[in-house]
C-alpha positions as CSV (number, residue, x, y, z in Angstrom):
1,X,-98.2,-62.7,-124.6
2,X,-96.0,-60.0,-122.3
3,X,-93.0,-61.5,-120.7
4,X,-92.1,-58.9,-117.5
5,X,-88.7,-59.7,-115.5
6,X,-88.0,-57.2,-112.6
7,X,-84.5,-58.4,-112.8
8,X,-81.6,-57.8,-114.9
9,X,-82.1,-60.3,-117.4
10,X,-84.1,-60.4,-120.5
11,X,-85.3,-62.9,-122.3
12,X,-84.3,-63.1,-125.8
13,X,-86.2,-63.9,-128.9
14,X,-85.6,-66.3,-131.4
15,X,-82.7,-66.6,-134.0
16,X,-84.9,-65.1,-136.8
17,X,-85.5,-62.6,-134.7
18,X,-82.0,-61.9,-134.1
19,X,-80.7,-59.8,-136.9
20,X,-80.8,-56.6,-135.6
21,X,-79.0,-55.1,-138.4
22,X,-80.7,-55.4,-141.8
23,X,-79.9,-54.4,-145.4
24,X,-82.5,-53.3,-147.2
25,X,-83.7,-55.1,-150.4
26,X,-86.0,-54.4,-153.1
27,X,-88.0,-58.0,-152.8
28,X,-83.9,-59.0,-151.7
29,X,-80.5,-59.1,-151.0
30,X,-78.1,-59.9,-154.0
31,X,-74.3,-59.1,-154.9
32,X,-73.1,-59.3,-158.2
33,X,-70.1,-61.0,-157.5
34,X,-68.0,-59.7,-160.6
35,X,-68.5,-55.9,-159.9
36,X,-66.8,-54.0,-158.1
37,X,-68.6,-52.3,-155.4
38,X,-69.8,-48.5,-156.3
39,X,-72.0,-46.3,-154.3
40,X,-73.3,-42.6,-154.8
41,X,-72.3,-39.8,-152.2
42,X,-75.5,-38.1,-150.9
43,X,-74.8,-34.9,-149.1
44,X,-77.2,-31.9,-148.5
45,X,-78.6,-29.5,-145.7
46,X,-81.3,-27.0,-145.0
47,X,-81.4,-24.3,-142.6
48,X,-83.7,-24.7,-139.3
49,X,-84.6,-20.6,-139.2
50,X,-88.4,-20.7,-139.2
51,X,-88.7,-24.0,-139.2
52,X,-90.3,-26.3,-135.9
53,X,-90.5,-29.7,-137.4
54,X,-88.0,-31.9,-139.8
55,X,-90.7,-34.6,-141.1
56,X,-89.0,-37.7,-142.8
57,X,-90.8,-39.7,-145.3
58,X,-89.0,-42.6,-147.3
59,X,-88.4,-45.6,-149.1
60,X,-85.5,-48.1,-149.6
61,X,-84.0,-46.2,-147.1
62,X,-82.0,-47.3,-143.8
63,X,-81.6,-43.9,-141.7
64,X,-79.6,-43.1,-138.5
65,X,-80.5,-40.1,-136.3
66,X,-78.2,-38.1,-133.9
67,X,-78.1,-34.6,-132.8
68,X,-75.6,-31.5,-133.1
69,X,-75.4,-28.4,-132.4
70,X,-75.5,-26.7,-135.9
71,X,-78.8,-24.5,-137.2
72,X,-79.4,-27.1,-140.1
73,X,-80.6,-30.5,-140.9
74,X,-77.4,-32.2,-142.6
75,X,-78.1,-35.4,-144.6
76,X,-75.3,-37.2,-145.7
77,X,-74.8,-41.1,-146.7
78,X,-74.8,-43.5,-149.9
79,X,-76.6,-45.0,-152.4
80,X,-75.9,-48.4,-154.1
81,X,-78.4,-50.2,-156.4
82,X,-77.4,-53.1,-158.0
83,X,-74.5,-52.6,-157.0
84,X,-73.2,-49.5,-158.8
85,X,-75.1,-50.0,-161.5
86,X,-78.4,-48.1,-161.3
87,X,-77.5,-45.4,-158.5
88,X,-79.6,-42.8,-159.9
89,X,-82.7,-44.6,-159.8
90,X,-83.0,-43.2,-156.4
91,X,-84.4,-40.0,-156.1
92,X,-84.9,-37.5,-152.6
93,X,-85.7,-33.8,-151.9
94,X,-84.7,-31.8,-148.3
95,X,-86.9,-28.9,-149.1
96,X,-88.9,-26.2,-146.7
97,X,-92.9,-26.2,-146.4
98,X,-93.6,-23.5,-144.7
99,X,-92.8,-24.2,-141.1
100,X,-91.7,-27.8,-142.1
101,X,-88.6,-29.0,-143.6
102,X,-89.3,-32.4,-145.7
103,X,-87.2,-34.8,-147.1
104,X,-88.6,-37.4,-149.2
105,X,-86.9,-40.2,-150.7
106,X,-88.5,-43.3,-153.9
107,X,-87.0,-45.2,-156.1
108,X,-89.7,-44.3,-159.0
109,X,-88.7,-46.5,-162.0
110,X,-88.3,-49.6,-159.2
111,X,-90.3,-52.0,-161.7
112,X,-87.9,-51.4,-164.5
113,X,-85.1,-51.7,-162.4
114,X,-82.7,-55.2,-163.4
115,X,-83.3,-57.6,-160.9
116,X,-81.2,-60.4,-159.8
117,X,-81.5,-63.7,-158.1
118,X,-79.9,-65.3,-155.2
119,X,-79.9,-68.2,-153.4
120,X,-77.5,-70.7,-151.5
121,X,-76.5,-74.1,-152.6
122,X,-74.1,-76.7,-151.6
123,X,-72.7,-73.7,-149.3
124,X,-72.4,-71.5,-151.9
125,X,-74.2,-68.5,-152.7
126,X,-75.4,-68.5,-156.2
127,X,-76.5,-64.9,-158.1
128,X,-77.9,-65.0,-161.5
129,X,-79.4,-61.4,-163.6
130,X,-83.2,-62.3,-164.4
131,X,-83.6,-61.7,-168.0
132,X,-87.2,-60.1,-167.7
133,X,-88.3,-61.4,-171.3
134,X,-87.5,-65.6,-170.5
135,X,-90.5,-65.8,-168.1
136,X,-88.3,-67.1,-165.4
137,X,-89.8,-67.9,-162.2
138,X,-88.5,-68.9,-158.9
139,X,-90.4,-72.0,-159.3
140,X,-87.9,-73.6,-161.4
141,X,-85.3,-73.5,-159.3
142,X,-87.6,-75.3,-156.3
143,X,-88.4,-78.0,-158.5
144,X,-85.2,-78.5,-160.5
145,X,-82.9,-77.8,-157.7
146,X,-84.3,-78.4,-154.4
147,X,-84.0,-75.0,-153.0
148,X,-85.5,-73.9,-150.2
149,X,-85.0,-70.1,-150.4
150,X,-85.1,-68.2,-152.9
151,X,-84.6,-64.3,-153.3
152,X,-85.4,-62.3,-156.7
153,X,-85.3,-57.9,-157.1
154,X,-83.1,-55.4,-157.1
155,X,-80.0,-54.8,-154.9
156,X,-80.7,-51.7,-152.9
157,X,-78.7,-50.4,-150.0
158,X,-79.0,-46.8,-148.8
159,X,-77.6,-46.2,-145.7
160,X,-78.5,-41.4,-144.7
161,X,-77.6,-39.8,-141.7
162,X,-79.6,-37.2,-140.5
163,X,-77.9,-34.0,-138.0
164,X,-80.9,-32.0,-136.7
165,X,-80.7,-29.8,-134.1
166,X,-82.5,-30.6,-130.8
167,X,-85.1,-27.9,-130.8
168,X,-87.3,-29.5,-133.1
169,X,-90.2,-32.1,-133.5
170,X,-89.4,-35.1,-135.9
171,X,-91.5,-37.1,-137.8
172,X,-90.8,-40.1,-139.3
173,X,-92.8,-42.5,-141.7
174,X,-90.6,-45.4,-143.4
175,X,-91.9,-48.0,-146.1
176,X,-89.1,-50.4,-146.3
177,X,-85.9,-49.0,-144.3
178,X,-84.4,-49.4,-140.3
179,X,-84.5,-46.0,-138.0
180,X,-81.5,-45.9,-135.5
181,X,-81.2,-43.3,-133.1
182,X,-79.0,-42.5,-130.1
183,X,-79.4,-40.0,-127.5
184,X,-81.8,-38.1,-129.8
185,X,-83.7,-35.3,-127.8
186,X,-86.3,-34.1,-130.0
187,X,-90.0,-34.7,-129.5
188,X,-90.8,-37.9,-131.7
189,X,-93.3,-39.6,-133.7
190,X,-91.3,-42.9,-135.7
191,X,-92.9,-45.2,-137.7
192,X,-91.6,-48.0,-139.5
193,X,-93.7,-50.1,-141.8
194,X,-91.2,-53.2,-142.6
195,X,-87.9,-52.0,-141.4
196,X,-87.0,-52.4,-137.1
197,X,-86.3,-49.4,-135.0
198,X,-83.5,-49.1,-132.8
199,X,-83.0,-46.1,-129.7
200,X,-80.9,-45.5,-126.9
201,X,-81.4,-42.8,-124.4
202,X,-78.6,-43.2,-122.3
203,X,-79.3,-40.2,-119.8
204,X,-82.6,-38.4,-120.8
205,X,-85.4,-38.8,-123.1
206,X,-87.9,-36.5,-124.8
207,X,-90.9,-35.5,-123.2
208,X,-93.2,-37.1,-125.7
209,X,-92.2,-40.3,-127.2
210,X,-93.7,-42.6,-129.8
211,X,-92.4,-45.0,-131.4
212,X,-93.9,-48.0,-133.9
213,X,-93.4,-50.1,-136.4
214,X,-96.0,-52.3,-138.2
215,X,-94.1,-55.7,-139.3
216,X,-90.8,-55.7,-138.0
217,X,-89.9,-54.6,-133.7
218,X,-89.3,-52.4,-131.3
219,X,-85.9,-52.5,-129.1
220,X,-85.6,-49.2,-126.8
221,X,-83.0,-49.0,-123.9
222,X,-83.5,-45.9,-120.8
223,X,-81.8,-45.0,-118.0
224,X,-83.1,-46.8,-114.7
225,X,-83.5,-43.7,-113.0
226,X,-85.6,-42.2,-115.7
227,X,-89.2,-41.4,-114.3
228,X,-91.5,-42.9,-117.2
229,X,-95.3,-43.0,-118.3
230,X,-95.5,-45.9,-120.4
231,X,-97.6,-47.5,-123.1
232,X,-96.5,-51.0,-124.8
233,X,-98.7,-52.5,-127.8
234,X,-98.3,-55.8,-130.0
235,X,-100.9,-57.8,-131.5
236,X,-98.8,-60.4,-133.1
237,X,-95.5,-60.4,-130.8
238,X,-94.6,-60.5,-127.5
239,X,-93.4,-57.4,-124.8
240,X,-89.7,-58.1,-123.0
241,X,-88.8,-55.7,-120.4
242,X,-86.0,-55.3,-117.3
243,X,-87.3,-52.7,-115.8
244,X,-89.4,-52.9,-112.7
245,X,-92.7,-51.7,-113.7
246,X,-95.6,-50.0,-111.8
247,X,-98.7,-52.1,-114.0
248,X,-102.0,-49.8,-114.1
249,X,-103.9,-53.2,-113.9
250,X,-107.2,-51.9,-115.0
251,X,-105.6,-50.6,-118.4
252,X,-103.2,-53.6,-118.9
253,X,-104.8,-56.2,-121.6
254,X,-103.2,-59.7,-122.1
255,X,-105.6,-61.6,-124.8
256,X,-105.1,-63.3,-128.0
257,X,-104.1,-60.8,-130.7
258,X,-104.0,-57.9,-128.4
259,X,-101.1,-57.4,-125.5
260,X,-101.0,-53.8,-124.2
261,X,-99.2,-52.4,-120.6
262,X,-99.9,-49.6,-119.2
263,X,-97.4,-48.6,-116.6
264,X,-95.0,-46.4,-115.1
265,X,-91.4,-46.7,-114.2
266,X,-89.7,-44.8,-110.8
267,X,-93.6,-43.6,-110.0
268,X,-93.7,-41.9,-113.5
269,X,-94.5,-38.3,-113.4
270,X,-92.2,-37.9,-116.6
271,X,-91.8,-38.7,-119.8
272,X,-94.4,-39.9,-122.0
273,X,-93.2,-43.3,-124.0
274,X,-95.1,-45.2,-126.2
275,X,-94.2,-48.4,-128.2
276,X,-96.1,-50.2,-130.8
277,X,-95.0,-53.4,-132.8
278,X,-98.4,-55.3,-134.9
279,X,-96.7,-57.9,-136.2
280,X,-93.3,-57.6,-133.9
281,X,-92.0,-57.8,-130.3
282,X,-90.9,-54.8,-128.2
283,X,-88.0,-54.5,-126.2
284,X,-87.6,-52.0,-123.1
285,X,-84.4,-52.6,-121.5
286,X,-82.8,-50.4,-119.1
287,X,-79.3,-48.9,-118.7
């Protein structure tokens, strides 16, 4: 359904819908509470001569975006899987492709990876190594324990920052992983399959604007006076929105499975913004 409030208030969604900041998991979360905590440096850069497009495509990966003012995409971040443990398990290349630069990021060997188990009881959290040989299976615990949730995989947390310069397109397709981005500039195209995506265009915003994600949503803040031609999708979620929207009423769509609004902000005439969430809300608040 689409929820529209010309106001200055929002309505919020539900608590599980709430945790806008995520850590990523392979299958789940788990510490290993008698390591200490190790991580691997990442750090490398391309230059941008000849190149019109930095086109992101990863894994396992939680990325934030900003601009600067250098002539070269900079990534820089870390690496932690299972905790410390099996850091080089993750692999990534920034390389050139003719007018392209790529980076690409898996975790090939994931399924040979330890795994670990974690789960809360009594008010404490319980982690145990899975020994891949005793046929374990979460089932036991339900049935012997009681417990209600249940998380089994490898630890991974990999946290990049990308620097690109503001002169070129970006492309961005993520498996499991979060985009953030503030005050980015560049011409976009972001997709997320499970992980949320988060921007803020304080001031301005690129001329051509998509942005989607297929299980997880959408949460976009613009400036008021920002002339906008927009385009808001969900098929399983719902559409919030503060800002006082122009509704093309022919194009606007409201049925079971399918919410879509078409509609422009301060007349439109400006930039193009589309949002998509299939299985997730979208959030369009303004500044």
């Amino acid at each position: 359904m689409i929820f529209h409030s010309p106001q200055r208030t929002m309505i919020f969604i539900s608590a599980k819908n709430n945790l806008m900041k995520t850590t990523i998991y392979a299958m789940i979360a788990l510490l290993l509470p008698l390591l200490l905590s190790a991580q691997r440096d990442i750090a490398t850069s391309q230059s941008t001569a000849g190149i019109e497009m930095l086109s992101v495509n990863s894994t396992w990966t939680n990325i934030k975006i900003v601009n600067w003012a250098g002539n070269e995409v900079k990534v820089e971040g870390q690496v932690s899987i299972n905790n410390g443990l099996n850091d080089d398990a993750y692999e990534y290349t920034l390389e050139k492709r003719g007018d392209v630069l790529l980076f690409e990021s898996e975790i090939p060997d994931l399924d040979d990876l330890p795994r670990f188990v974690t789960y809360e009881q009594d008010g404490q959290k319980i982690q145990r190594l899975v020994d891949k040989d005793q046929g374990w299976s979460s089932n036991d615990l339900w049935r012997e324990n009681g417990i209600a949730q249940i998380s089994i995989g490898p630890i991974i947390e990999v946290e990049l920052t990308f620097y690109i310069p503001q002169d070129l397109s970006l492309q961005v397709h993520q498996v499991h992983g979060d985009v953030q981005m503030d005050n980015v500039l560049n011409e976009m195209d972001i997709n997320t399959t499970h992980g949320h995506v988060e921007a803020i265009f304080s001031n301005d915003i690129p001329e051509h604007c998509k942005i989607s994600s297929t299980h997880n949503f959408v949460d976009v803040s613009v400036s008021n006076k920002e002339k906008l031609d927009l385009i808001l999708r969900t098929n399983h979620g719902d559409i919030y929105s503060d800002l006082n929207l122009n509704y093309n009423r022919a194009r606007c769509s409201d049925e079971m499975y399918n919410s879509k609004i078409v509609a422009s902000v301060n007349q439109g005439g400006g930039a193009e913004l589309a949002l998509t969430s299939t299985h997730g809300n979208i959030y369009l608040r303004g500044k």
